[in-house]
C-alpha positions, -999 to +999 in steps of 0.1 A: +292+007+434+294-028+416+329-016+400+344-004+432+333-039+447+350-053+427+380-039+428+379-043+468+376-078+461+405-082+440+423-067+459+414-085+490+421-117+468+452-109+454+462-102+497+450-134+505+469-148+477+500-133+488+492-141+527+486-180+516+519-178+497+535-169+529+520-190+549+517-225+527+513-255+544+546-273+544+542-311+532+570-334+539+576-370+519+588-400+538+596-432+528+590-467+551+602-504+531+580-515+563+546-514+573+526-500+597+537-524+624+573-523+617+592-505+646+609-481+620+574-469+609+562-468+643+591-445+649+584-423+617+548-416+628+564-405+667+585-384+646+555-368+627+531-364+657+559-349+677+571-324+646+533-309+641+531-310+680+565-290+684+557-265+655+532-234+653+529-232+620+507-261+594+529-290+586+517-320+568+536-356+562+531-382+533+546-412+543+549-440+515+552-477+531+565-511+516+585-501+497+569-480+472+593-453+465+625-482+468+649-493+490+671-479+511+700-468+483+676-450+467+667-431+493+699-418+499+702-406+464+672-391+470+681-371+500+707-365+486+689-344+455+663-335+476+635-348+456+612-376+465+620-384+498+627-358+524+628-378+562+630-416+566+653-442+586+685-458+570+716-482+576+745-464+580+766-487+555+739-476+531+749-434+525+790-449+532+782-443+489+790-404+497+804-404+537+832-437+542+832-423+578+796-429+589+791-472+590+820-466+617+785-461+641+774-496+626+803-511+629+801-547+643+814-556+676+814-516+685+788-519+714+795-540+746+757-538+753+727-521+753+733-498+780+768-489+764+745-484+733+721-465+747+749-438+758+765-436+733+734-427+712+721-402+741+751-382+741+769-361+713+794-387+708+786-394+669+787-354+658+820-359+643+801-385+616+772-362+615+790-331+607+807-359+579+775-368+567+761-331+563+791-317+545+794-350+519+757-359+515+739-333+522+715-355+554+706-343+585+708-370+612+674-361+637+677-387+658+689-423+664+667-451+662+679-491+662+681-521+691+679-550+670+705-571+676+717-590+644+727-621+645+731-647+613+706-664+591+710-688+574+700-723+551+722-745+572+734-738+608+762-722+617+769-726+657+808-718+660+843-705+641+846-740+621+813-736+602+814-701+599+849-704+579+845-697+542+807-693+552+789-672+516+770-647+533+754-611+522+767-583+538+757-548+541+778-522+518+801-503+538+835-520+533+838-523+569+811-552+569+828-568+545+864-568+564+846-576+594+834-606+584+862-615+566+886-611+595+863-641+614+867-666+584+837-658+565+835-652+528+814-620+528+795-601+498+775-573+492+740-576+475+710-553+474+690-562+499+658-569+483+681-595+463+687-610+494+657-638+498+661-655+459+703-655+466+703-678+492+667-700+471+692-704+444+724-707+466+743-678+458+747-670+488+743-694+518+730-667+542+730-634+559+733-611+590+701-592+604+678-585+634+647-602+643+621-575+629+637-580+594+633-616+585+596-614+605+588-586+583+600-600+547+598-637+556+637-650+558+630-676+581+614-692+548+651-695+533+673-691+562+659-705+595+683-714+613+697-683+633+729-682+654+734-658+683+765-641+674+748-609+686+777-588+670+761-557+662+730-535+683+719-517+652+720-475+648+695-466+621+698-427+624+664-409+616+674-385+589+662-355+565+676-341+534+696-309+539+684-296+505+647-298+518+656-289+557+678-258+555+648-242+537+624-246+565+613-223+585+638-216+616+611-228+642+603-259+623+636-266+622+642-265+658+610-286+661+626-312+642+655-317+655+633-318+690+616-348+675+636-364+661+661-366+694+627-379+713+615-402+685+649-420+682+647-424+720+609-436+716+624-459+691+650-475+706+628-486+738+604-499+710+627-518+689+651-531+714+623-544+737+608-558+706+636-579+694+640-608+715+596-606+713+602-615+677+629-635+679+608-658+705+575-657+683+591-669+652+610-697+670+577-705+690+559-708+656+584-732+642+602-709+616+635-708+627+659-725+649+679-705+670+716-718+681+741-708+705+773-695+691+806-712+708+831-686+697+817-654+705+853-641+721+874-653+697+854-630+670+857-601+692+897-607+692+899-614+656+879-582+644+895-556+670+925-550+645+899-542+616+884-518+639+916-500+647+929-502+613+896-484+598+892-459+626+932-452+619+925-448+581+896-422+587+911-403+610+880-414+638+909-432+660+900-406+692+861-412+682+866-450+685+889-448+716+857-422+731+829-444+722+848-475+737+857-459+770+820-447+775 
């Protein structure tokens, strides 16, 4: 009796075993450089809740904050290899590394407004750079997150075309940044952005370009407070997922995600954009930075129109540029 037990009960444990093995909770890694109040980790956890809402099965999330796992380049290379980090939120200009194509949907000046925006982001507009960014780095775009409008930072103030001329200022990566700002007088460069704070303390750099939630968040206004309202670029901060990590999901968590992620990016962009001007306000109302008009706004738009034609032209995303601007 006492042997056939058990042999019943290894049996019964070597089926569980195998049923568990089937059925294994999935655990997904994400990464925040923000924390928990930070509109991109706001937008992370919508994501999660509506993921393990969407899906039947056990799905669980570890999502590192403030930076613990890196910055932003890192996390594409991570992606990328599919270890570490499989969802968070990133710059376009930062995966340009593996897709040249993709910081087109960052690219300054490319939004009128926020409604323009908005449509752009709700429709399939973008596929061409997502089908891009697939094949070349192996990330999923889920959804679309952004609404900060970036405007610069920086030691000394810079209110129209005059001062900003041979202006040292960080830029983003994505070459496009770079000519943009060049094309307006300015004398661009890129730096890692958590090299960004002691470059303009020791003067390498005399400022830089951002949205409100950023220099909140890491405290810019202590090096650069005085902000000028060039409002040349309404961020799009795609919520991605490595294709390594995704394309071995299950078929109904993968539908799930990409569920989510379209309703977390809209969550996101009502949060962020409605946020902006809240923080830009707060910090001025606490006395940390001085915000000035730009005189010159039009004469920018002019001056970097060519640059946008020219790179659109050289990545073959002339029709995707003409389709986004007639929306």
């Amino acid at each position: 009796m006492f042997n056939f037990s058990l042999k019943a009960a290894t049996a019964a444990a070597v089926l569980i075993g195998s049923m568990s093995a089937v059925q294994a909770d999935v655990t997904l890694r994400g990464a925040s450089m923000f924390d928990e109040d930070h509109a991109f980790t706001q937008t992370l956890r919508e994501f999660e809740r509506l993921v393990a809402d969407k899906y039947d099965g056990d799905v669980a999330f570890d999502l590192r904050l403030n930076g613990e796992l890196g910055v932003e380049s890192d996390y594409v290379t991570y992606l990328n290899q599919g270890v570490a980090v499989d969802y968070t939120i990133l710059a376009p200009s930062n995966m340009a590394v593996f897709s040249d194509s993709v910081p087109l949907m960052d690219m300054p000046f490319l939004f009128r407004d926020l409604d323009h925006w908005n449509a752009v982001l709700s429709s399939d507009a973008l596929q061409p750079l997502e089908d891009d960014l697939r094949e070349a780095a192996g990330i999923v775009i889920v959804g679309y997150h952004g609404g900060g409008v970036r405007n610069l930072a920086s030691a000394e103030p810079i209110t129209n075309m005059e001062e900003l001329a041979g202006h040292r200022m960080r830029v983003m990566g994505a070459p496009i940044q770079a000519q943009t700002f060049s094309a307006v007088g300015a004398a661009p460069s890129a730096i890692a952005y958590n090299e960004v704070y002691n470059a303009i303390q020791t003067g390498v750099i005399a400022g830089f370009e951002n949205e409100a939630a950023s220099i909140q968040n890491l405290k810019f206004y202590e090096v650069a407070p005085h902000i000028s309202l060039t409002q040349h670029t309404i961020t799009v901060r795609p919520i991605v997922m490595s294709a390594k990590i995704f394309d071995g999901l299950p078929t109904d968590l993968q539908t799930a995600i990409m569920e989510a992620g379209a309703e977390a990016g809209a969550f996101g962009r009502a949060l962020e954009s409605g946020q902006d001007g809240e923080k830009l306000q707060a910090m001025a109302d606490a006395g940390q930075i001085e915000v000035h008009d730009f005189a010159g706004r039009e004469a920018m738009l002019e001056l970097v129109q060519p640059v946008q034609d020219a790179y659109a032209a050289e990545l073959g995303a002339t029709e995707l540029l003409e389709r986004i601007r007639g929306m």
